[in-house]
N, C-alpha and C positions, 0 to 999 in steps of 0.2 A: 544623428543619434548614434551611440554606440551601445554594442550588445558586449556583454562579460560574459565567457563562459561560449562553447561552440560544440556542444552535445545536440540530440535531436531537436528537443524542442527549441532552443535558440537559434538552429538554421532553418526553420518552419519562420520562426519570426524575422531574421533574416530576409528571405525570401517575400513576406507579409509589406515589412517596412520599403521594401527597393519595389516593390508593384506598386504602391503607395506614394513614389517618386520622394522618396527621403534619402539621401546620403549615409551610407554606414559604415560605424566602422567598427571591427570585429578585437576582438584582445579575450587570448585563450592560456591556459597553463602548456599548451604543447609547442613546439615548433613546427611551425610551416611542413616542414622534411616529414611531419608524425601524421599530419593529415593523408584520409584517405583519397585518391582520385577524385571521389564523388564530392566533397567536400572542398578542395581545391576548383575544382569544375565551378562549386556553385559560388566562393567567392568572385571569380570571375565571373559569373554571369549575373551577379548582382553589383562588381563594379567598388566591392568593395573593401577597403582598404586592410590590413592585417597586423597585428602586432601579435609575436606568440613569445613562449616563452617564460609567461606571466606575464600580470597586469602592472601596469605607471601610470600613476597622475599623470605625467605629463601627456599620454594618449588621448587617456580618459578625460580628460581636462578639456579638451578638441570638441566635445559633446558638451549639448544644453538637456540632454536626457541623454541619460544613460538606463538599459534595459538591463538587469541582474538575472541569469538563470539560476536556477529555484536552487541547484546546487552551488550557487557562491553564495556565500554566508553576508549578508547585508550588512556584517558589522566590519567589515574586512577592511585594513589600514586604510589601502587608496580607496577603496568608495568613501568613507569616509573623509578622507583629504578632499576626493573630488565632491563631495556635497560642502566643504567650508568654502569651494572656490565658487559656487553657485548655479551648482548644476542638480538636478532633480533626478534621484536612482528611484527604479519604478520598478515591477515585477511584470513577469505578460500576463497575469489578472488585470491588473491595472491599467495597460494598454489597451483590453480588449473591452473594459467596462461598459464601455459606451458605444459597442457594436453586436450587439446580440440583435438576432433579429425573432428571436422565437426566445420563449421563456427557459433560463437557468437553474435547473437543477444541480446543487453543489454538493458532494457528496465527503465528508471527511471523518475519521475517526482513528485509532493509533492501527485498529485490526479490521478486517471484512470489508474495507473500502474497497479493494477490485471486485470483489462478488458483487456486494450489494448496486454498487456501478451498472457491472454488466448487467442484473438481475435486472434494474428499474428498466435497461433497454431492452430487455427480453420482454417485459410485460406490455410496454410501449410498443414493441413491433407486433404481438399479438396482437392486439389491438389495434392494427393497423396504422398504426403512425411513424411519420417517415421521424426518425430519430438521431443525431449527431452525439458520438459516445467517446469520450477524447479525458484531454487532461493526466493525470498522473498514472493513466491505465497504460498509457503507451502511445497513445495519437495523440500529437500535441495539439494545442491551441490554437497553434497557426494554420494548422490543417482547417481549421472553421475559418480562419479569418481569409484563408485564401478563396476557400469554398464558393461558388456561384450557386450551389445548389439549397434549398428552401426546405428548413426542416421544420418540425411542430415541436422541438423540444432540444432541447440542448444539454447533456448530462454530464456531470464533469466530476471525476476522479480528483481529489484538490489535497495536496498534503501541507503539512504546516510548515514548508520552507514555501511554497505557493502562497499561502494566506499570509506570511510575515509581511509582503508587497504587495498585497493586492489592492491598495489606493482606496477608490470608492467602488471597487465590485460589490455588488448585493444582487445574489441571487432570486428568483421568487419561490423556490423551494431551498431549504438548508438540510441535512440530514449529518447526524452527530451520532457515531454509532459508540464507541468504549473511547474513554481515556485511560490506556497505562504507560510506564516510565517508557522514554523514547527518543533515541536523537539528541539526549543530554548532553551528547558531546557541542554541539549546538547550541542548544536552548539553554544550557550548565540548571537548569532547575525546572520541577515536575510544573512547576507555575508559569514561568516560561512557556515554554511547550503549551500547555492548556492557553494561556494567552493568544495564543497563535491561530490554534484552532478552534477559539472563542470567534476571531475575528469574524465568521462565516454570517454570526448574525447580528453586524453590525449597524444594518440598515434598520433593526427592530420587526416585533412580529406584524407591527401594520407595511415593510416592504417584501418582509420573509417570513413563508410559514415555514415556523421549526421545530423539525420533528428530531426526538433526543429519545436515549435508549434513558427510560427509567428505572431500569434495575441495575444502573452501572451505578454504584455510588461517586466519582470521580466525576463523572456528568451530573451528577445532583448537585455535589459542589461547589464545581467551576459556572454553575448554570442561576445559582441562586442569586445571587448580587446580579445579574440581572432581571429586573423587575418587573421593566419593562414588555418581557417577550411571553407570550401566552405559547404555552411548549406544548404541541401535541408529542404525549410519551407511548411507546410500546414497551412490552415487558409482560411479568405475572402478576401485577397489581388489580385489580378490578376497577380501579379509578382512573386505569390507562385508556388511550385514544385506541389502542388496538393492545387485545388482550389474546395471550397462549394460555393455551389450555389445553394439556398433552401435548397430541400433534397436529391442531389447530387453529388458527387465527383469528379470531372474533374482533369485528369491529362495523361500525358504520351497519349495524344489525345484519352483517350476512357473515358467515363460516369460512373461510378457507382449510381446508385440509389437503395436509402434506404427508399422512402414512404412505409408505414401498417410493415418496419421491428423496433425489440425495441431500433434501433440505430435513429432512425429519429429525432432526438434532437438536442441541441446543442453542450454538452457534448458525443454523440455519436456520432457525426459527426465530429468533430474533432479527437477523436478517432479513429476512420475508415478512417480520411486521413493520420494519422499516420500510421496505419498498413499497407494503402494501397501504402505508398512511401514504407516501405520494401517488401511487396510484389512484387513489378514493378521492386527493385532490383533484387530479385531473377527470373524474367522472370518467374512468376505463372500465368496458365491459367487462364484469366480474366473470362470467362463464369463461370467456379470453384468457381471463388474467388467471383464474385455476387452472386452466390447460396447461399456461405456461410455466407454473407454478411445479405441477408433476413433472415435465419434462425438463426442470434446468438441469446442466450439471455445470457444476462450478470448475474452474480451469484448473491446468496442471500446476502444482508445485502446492498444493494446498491442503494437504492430506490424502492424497492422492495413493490410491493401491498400485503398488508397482507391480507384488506377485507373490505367492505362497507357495514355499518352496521346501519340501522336510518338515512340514507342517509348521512353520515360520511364516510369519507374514511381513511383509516388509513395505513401508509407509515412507513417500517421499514428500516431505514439509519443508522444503528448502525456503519458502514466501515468510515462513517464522522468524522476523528479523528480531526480534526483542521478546522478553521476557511473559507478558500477556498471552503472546499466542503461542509460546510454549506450553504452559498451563493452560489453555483453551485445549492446546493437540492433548497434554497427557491425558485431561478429562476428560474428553471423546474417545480415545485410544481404550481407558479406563483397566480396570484388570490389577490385582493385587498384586507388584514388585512382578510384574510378567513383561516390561519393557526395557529392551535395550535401545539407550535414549542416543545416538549420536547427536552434537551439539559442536558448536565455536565457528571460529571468523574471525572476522574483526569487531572489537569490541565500541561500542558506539555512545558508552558512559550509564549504562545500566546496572540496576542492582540485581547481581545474580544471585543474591541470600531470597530475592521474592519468590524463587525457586525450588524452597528448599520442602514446605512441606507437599507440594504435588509430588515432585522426587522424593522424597520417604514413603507416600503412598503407593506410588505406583510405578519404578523404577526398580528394577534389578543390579542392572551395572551401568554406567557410564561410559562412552567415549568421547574422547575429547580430541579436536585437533584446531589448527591454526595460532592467530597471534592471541587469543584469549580463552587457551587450554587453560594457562594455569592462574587465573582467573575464576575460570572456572571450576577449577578445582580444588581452591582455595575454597571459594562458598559454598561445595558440595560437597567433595569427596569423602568426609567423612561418614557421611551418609550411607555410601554403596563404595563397593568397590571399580575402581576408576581405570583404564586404560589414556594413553597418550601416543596413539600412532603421527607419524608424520605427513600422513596424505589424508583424503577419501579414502582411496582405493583399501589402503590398509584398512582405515576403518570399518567399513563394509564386512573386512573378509573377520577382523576380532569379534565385528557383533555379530554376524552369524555363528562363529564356533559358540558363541556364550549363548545362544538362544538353544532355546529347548522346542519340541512340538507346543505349541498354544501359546508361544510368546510373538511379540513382535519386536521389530527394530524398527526404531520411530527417527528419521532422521529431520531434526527440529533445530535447527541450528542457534536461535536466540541472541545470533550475531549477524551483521552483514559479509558481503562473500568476497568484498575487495583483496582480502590479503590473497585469496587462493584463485577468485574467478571474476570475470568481468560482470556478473549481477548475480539475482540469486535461480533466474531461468537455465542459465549454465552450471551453475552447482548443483541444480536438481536434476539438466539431464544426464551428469556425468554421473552422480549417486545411481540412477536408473541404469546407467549402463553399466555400471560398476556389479549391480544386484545382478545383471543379466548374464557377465559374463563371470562369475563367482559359480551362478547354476551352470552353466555350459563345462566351467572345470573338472565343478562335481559329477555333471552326469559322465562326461569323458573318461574320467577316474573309474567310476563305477562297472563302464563296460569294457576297461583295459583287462 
């Protein structure tokens, strides 16, 4: 078998496939020289063969399956050549289908797929159950497949470069939280995309129960033309499987309430009706699953308080890679033209005009940096007035001078971070240190 692509999770499968006594062989966009020690180390202890540099048929040809990481695009010239030559490209969904040994919870949607992920295994571990939490949260795949140890549930982060390959994966839980624009660079169309993240309930609702946000119109949809599938929906519908209601959660006749927890939002609370229709599947102690309920807090990079400072508040949303959860941060953020919005990246094929009336509402100025400032600026700036520094760091220090006491700077980027950082965990810690050492100037300055 040959694996494409030599990021985390394809060296997890790596390592999967050579305990498994299969031959492999490996073909990456880097050379040899670019890999780190650890990574050289493990080709050699799995014996397995290398071609970097980018991908050739004629490597890839050498294989009767070839394995694609979720980040090579399946439409990509040589896979393609190598499937006319009669070889099978698969994703590691597809490899793993037929080895679960506890039941699959699959969890996908364009925004809140790490929360709700993590969330469903926070209520799962309250509830005492030993739990595997992997997939596009950051553990890969392989990490189960290598695994000896015995869980009651398996929970998996799944995005739609994952589900374009994932064969016959069918989950026994599906969960579909928002469809918006995403990845077009990709997908080139909003249908596309949906496509993708349709796949999840392809096995139908008699293999997967699926559970779908019913107030997203984009999931009402993409969701219709299948007829087939009996959808348990959460939202503010009254005819939903799990209904909000202020700030709690009605369904399966018992209450959950989330007031003073960091779910009490709108985007939390949708969230938490999601997790809480699989939960109610698996019959999880409710008094458990409330406990755990008040105590989540959702991880860094996600609207996350960095610090107030001058009576400034300042918001690190670096996980905002596209347009949706932009406009999710502004409405939470909320406040009439009282934010200074820092934003850009790399642009990933989005339409930044869907921007345009949150940004009217509740945007003061703009700043813009990376390779789809102006881009950006292009679809907004007429709006507010627009800055264009050439770093973070700059950025940081223009939206502070432009904030006043009671505003915030909301750093929401609506791009990915390749042009400036290796993901978006390192954009947000460097914003955070950027905030921090911006105060340490000011207060230096102050007692000069």
């Amino acid at each position: 078998m040959a694996v494409v692509g030599f990021g985390r999770a394809s060296q997890a499968m790596v390592r999967f496939l050579h305990e498994t006594g299969i031959r492999v062989l490996v073909s990456d966009i880097r050379n040899y020289s670019d890999l780190s020690p650890q990574e050289r180390e493990l080709l050699d202890q799995c014996a397995a063969e290398f071609e970097g540099g980018g991908h050739s048929t004629g490597f890839l040809s050498r294989a009767e399956i070839v394995v694609a990481s979720p980040g090579v695009d399946h439409r990509h010239s040589v896979l393609e050549k190598v499937r006319q030559s009669g070889a099978t490209v698969l994703g590691e969904l597809a490899v793993a289908a037929d080895k679960f040994d506890a039941p699959v919870i699959g969890v996908t949607g364009t925004n809140g797929k790490t929360t709700v992920t993590e969330l469903i295994g926070a209520l799962f571990r309250a509830a005492g159950k030993k739990v595997f939490v992997g997939g596009n949260i950051g553990t890969p795949l392989g990490d189960y497949l290598l695994s000896d140890d015995e869980y009651e549930a398996v929970i998996l982060e799944l995005s739609s470069f994952q589900l374009e390959l994932c064969g016959d994966f069918v989950p026994q839980v599906g969960v579909l939280l928002n469809i918006t624009p995403d990845h077009l660079d990709r997908h080139h169309t909003l249908e596309g995309y949906a496509a993708a993240k349709m796949r999840l309930f392809q096995g139908g609702s008699e293999q997967t129960y699926p559970v779908i946000n019913g107030d997203d119109p984009l999931c009402r949809k993409f969701a219709e033309p299948m007829d087939q599938v009996n959808w348990a929906r959460f939202g503010h519908d009254d005819d939903f499987e799990a209904v909000i209601r202020s700030t709690r959660v009605e369904l399966s006749g018992s209450n959950f309430e989330l007031a003073g927890s960091q779910l009490a939002n709108l985007s939390g609370l949708l969230n938490s009706s999601a997790a809480l229709l699989v939960a109610d599947r698996f019959g999880l102690d409710e008094a458990a699953v409330q406990q755990a309920l008040i105590g989540f807090e959702p991880g860094d990079h996600r609207l996350q308080q960095v610090a107030h400072y001058n009576g400034i508040t300042y918001i690190n949303d670096s996980k905002a890679t596209n347009t949706g959860a932009v406009i999710n941060a502004l409405h939470q953020v909320g406040g009439e033209r009282s934010i200074v919005l820092i934003a850009g990246g790399r642009d990933k094929g989005d339409d930044f005009r869907l921007l345009r009336k949150s940004v009217a509402a509740h945007v003061k100025r703009l700043v813009l940096i990376g390779e789809a400032s102006e881009a950006l600026g292009d679809a907004l700036g007429d709006l507010v007035d627009t800055d264009y520094p050439a770093t973070l760091e700059e950025a940081v220090l223009r939206a502070s001078a432009a904030g006043k006491p009671g505003d915030t700077v909301l750093f929401s980027p609506a791009c990915a971070s390749f042009d400036m950082f290796s993901d978006y965990q390192q954009r947000g810690a460097f914003f955070i240190e950027a905030v921090h050492r911006l105060h340490k100037r000011n207060h230096a300055e102050m007692h000069q």
